[in-house]
VOBA-1610 file (N, C-alpha, C; in pm, whole numbers, padded with zeros to 5 digits, always signed):
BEGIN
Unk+12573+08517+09388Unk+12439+08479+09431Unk+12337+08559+09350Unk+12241+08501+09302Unk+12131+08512+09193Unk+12050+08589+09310Unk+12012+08690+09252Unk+11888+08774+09370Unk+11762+08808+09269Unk+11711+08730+09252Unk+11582+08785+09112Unk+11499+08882+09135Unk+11486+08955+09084Unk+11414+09088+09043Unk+11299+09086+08918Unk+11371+08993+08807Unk+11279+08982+08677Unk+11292+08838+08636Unk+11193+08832+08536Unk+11197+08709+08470Unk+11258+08729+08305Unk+11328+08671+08229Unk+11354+08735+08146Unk+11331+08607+08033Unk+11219+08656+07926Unk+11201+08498+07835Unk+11304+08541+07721Unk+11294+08432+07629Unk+11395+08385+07525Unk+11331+08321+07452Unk+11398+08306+07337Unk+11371+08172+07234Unk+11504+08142+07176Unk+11489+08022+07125Unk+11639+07943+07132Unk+11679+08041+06915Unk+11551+08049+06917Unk+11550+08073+06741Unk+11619+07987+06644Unk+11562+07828+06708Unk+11575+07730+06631Unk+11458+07687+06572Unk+11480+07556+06505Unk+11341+07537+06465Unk+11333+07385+06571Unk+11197+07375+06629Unk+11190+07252+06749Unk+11178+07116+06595Unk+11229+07053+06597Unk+11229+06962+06560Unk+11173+06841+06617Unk+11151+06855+06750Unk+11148+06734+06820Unk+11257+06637+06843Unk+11369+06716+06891Unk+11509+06654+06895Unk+11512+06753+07027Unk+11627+06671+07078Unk+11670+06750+07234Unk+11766+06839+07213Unk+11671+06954+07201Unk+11779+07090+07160Unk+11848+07125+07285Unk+11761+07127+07380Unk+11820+07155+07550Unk+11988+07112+07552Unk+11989+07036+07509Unk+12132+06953+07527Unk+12199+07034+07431Unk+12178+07050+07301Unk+12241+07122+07200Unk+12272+07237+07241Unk+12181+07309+07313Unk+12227+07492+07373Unk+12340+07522+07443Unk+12292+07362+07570Unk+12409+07324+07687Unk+12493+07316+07589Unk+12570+07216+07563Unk+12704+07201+07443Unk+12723+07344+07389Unk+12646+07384+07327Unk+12671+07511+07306Unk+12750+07608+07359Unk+12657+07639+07511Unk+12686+07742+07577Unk+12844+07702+07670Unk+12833+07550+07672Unk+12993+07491+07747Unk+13116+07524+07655Unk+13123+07428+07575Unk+13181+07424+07423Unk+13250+07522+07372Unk+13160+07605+07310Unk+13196+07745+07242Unk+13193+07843+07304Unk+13109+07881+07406Unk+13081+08020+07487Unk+13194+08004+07615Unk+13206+07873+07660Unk+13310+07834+07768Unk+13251+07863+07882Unk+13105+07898+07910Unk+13036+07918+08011Unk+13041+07767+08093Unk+13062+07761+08238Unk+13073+07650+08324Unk+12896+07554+08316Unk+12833+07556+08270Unk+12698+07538+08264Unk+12632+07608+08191Unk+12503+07602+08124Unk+12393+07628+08029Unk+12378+07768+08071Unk+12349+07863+08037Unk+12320+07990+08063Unk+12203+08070+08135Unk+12082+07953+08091Unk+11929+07979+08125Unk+11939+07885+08290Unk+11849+07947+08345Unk+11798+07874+08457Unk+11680+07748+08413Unk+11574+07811+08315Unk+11504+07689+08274Unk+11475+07700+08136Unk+11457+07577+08053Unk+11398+07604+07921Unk+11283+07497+07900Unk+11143+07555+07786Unk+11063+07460+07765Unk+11085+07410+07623Unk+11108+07302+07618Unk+11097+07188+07502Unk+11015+07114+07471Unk+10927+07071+07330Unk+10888+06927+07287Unk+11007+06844+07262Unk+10956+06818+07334Unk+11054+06600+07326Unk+10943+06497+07330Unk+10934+06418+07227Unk+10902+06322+07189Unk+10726+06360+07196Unk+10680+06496+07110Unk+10610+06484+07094Unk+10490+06586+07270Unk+10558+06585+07350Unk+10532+06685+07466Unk+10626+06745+07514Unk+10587+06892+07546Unk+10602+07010+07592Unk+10657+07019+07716Unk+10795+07027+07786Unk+10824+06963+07927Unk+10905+07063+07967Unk+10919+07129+08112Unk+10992+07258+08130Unk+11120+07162+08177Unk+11223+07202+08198Unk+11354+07195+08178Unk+11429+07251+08257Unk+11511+07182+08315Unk+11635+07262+08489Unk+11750+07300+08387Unk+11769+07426+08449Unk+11893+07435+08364Unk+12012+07477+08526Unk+12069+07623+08495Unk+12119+07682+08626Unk+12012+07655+08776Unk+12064+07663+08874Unk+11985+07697+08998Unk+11922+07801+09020Unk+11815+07837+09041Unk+11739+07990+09080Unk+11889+08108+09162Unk+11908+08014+09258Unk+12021+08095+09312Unk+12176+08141+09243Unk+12170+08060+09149Unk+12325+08064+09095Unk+12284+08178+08966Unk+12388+08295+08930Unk+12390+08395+08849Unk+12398+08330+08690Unk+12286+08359+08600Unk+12241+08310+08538Unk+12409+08328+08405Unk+12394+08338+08256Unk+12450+08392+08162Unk+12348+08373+08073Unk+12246+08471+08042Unk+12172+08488+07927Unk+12150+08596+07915Unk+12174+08717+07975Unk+12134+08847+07962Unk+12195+08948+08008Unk+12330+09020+07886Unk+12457+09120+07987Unk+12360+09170+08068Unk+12463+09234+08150Unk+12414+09343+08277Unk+12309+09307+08378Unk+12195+09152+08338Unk+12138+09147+08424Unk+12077+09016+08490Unk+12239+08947+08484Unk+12217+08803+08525Unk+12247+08811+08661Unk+12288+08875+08734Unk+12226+08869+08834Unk+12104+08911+08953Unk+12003+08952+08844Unk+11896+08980+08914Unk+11778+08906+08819Unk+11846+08765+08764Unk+11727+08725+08693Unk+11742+08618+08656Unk+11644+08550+08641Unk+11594+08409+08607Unk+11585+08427+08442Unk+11655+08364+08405Unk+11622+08344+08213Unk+11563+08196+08155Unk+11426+08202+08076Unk+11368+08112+08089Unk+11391+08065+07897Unk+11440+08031+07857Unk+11417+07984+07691Unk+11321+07888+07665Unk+11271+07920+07551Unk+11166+07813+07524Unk+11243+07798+07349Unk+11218+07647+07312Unk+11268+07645+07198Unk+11186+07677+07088Unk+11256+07719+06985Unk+11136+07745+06882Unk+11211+07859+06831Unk+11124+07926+06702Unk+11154+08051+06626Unk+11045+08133+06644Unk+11064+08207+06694Unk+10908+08250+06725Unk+10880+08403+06644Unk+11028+08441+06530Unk+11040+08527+06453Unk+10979+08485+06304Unk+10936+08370+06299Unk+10875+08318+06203Unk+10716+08247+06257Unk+10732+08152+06380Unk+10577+08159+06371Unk+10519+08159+06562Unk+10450+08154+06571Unk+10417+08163+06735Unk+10401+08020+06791Unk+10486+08053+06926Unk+10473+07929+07018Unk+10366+07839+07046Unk+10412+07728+07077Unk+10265+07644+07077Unk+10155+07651+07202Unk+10055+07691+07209Unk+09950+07658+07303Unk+10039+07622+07409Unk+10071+07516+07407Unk+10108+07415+07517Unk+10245+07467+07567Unk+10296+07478+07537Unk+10462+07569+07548Unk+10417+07673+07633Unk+10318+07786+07584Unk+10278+07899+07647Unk+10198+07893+07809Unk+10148+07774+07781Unk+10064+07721+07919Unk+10196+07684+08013Unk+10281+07627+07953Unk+10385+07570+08051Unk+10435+07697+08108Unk+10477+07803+08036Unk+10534+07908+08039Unk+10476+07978+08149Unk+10337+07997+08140Unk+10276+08030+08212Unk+10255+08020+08368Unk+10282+07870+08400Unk+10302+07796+08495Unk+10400+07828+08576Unk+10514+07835+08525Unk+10635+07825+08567Unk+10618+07982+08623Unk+10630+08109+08496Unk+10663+08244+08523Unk+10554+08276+08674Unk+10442+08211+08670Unk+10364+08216+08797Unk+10416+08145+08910Unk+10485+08058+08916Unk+10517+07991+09042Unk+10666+08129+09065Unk+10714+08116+08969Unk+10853+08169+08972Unk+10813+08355+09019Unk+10717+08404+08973Unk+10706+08524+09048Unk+10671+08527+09181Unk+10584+08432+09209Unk+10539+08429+09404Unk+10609+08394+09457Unk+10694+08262+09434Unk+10775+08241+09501Unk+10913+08397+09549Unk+10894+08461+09444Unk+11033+08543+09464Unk+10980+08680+09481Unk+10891+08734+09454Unk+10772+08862+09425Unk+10803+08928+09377Unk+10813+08897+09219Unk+10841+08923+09129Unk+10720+09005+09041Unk+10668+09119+09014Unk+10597+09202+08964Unk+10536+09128+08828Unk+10411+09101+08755Unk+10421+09056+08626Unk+10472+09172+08518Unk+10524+09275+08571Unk+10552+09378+08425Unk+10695+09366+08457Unk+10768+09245+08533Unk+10928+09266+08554Unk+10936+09065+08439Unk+10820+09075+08379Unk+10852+08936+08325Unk+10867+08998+08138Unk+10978+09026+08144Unk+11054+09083+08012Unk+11100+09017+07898Unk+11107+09099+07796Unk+11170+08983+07661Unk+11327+09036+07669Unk+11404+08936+07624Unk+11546+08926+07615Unk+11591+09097+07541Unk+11494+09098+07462Unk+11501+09248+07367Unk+11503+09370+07417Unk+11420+09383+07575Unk+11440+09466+07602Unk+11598+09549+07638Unk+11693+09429+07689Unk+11840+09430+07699Unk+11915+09399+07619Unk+11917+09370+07485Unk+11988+09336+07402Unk+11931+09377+07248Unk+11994+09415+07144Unk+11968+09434+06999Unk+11905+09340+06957Unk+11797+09254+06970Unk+11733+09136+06911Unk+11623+09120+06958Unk+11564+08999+06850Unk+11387+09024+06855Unk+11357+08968+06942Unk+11432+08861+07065Unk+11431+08756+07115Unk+11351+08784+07234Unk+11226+08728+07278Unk+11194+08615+07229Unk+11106+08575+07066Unk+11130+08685+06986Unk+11057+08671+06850Unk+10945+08805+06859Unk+10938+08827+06745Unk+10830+08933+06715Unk+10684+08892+06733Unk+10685+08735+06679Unk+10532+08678+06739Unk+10499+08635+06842Unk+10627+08638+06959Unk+10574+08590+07088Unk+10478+08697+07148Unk+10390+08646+07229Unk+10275+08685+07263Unk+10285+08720+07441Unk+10379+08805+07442Unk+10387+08841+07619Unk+10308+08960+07652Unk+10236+09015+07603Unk+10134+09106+07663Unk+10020+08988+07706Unk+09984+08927+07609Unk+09874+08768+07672Unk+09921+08696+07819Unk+10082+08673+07789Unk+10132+08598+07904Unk+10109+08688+08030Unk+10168+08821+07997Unk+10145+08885+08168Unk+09976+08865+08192Unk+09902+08909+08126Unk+09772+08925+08125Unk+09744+08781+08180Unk+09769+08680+08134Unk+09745+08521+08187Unk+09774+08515+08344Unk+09924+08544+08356Unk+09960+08542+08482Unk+09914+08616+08563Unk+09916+08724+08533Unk+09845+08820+08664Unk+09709+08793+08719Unk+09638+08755+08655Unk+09524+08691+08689Unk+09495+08598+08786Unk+09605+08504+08787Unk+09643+08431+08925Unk+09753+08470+08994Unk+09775+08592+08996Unk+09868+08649+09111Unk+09813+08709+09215
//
């Protein structure tokens, strides 16, 4: 049982093409990783041109995106490379949305809404993602 504590973002560190990567991660994470389901609880994608958040795991069910701390956390991926250029407006607004519903609902602190990097050797969610803006966004309506 998933008991959330943090929010933890990601990037897929693909490039969005406008193809349904969501599905590609899933396959992925089934496939090769042998994980029973996708790893993230949610991810945001362009498909067909808009920006749409994405079910992945259940809030309650123990995530696989982050050793040591899938079970105290919601992992959110957004697709994109964000080690080469920054997320889109619209991606970030969604992001926004979500990490705000997803902290009240659970009371979740905005300085417990973390990059993948902090737990792992990598830039992820990217060196240009912009999460000092995001908490700053969110907290504002918290």
């Amino acid at each position: 049982m998933n008991k959330p504590k943090r929010i933890i973002i990601h990037h897929s560190a693909t490039a969005d093409g406008e193809v349904h990567d969501w599905k590609a991660i899933e396959n992925y994470h089934r496939n090769t990783l042998g994980y029973r389901d996708i790893g993230y609880h949610y991810g945001i994608e362009r498909i067909n041109g808009k920006w749409a958040i994405l079910t992945g795991r259940a809030e309650n069910e123990v995530g696989a995106h982050t050793k040591g701390k899938n079970d105290e956390s919601i992992g959110i991926c957004v697709v994109g490379n964000f080690d080469k250029e920054q997320p889109d407006k619209q991606a970030l607004f969604l992001l926004d949305l979500l990490c705000c519903n997803i902290c009240k609902r659970h009371g979740i602190p905005v300085e417990k809404i973390e990059p993948h990097s902090k737990y792992a050797v990598k830039t992820c969610p990217g060196e240009l993602f912009p999460l000092v803006a995001l908490r700053e966004s969110i907290a504002k309506r918290l």
